[in-house]
C-alpha positions as CSV (number, residue, x, y, z in Angstrom):
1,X,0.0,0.0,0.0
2,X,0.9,3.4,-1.2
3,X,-0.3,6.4,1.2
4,X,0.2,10.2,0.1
5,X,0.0,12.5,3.0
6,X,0.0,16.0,2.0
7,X,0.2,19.1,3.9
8,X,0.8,23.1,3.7
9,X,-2.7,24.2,3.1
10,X,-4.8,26.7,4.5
11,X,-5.7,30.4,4.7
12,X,-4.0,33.2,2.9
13,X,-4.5,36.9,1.4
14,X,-4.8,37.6,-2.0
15,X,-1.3,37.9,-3.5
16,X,0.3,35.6,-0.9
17,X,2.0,32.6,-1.0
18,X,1.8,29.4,0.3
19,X,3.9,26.1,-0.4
20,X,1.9,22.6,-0.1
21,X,3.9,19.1,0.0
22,X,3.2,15.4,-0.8
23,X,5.3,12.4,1.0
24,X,4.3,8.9,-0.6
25,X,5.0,6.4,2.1
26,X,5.0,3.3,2.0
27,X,6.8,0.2,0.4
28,X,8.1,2.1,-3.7
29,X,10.3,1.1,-6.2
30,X,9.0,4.1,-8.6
31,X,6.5,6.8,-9.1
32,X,6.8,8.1,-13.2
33,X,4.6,11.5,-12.1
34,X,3.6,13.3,-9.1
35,X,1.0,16.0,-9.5
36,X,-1.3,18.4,-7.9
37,X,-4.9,18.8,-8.5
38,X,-7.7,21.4,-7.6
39,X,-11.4,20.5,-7.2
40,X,-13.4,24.3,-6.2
41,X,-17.1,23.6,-5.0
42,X,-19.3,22.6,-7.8
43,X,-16.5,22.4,-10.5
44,X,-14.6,19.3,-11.5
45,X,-11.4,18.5,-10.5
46,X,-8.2,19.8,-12.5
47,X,-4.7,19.2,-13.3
48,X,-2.4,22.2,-11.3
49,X,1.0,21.2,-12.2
50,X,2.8,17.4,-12.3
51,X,6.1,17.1,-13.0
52,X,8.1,13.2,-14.4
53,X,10.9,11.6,-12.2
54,X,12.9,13.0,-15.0
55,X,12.1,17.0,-14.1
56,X,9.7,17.4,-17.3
57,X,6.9,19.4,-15.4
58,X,3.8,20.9,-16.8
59,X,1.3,23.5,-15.8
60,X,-2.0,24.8,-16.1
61,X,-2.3,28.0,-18.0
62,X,-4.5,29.6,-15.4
63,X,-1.5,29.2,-12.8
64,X,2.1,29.3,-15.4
65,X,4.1,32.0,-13.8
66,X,2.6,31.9,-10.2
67,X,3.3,28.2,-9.2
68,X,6.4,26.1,-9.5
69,X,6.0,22.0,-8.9
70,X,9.5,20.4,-7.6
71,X,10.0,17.0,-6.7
72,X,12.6,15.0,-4.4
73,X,12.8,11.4,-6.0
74,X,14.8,10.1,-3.1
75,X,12.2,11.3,-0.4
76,X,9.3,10.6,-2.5
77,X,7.9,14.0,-2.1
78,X,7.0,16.5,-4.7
79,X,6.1,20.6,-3.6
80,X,3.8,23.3,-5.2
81,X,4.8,26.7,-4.7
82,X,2.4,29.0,-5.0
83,X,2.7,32.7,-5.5
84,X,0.5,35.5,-6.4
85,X,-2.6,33.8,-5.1
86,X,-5.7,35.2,-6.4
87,X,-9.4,34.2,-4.7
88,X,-9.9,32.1,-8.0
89,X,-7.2,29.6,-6.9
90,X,-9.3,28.7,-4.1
91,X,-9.7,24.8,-3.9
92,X,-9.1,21.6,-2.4
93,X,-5.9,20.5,-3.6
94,X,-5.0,17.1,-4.3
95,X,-2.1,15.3,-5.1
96,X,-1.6,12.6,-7.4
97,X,1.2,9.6,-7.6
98,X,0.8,7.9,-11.1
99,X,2.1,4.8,-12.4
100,X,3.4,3.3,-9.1
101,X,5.5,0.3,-9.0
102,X,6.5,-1.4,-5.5
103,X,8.8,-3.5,-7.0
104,X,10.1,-3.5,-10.8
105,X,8.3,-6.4,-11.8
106,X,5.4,-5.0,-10.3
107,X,1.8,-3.4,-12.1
108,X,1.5,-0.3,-11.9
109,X,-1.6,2.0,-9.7
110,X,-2.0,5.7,-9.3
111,X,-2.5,7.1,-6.2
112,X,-4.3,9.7,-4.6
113,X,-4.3,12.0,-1.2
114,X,-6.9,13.0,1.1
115,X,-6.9,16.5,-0.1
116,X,-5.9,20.1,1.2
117,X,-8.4,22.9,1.5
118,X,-7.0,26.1,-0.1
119,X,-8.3,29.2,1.1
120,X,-7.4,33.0,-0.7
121,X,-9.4,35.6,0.7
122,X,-9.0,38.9,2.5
């Protein structure tokens, strides 16, 4: 079993910034992509950012410039820096492990976390 346990949500002013983060724990031999997504109430949910094991990341058009995914293959983790918040970027933020192996002969799964609410407001 593959858990991802995010964290670094919560409230924050227009124009500020907050940085979220992702640990997959667990028993891993690979993740190909980590990624955030965003579900806002009574939308669907949405790709952010996700970025390969190799560095190859790639973003929304509604956040390119503002956020910046990174990713630590060696701790599992992958981070979403996010600048220049606006109201519209409110959301519950989800990350996203795809194409998991826990072995190399292994199949693959994606995983998903619980979820971090996402608050931009004055």
């Amino acid at each position: 079993q593959v858990q991802l346990v995010e964290s670094g949500g919560g409230l924050v002013q227009p124009g500020g910034s907050l940085r979220l983060s992702c640990a997959a724990v667990g028993s891993i031999f690979s993740i190909n992509t980590m990624g955030w997504y965003r579900q806002a109430p009574g939308k669907q949910r949405e790709l952010v950012a996700r970025i390969t094991s190799g560095g190859s990341t790639n973003y929304a058009d509604s956040v390119k410039g503002r956020f910046t995914i990174s990713r630590d293959n060696a701790k599992n983790t992958v981070y979403l820096q996010m600048n220049s918040l606006k109201p519209e970027d409110t959301a519950v933020y989800y990350c996203n492990a795809d194409r998991v192996r826990t072995s190399w002969a292994s199949r693959t799964f994606d995983s998903w976390g619980q979820g971090t609410q996402v608050t931009v407001s004055s």
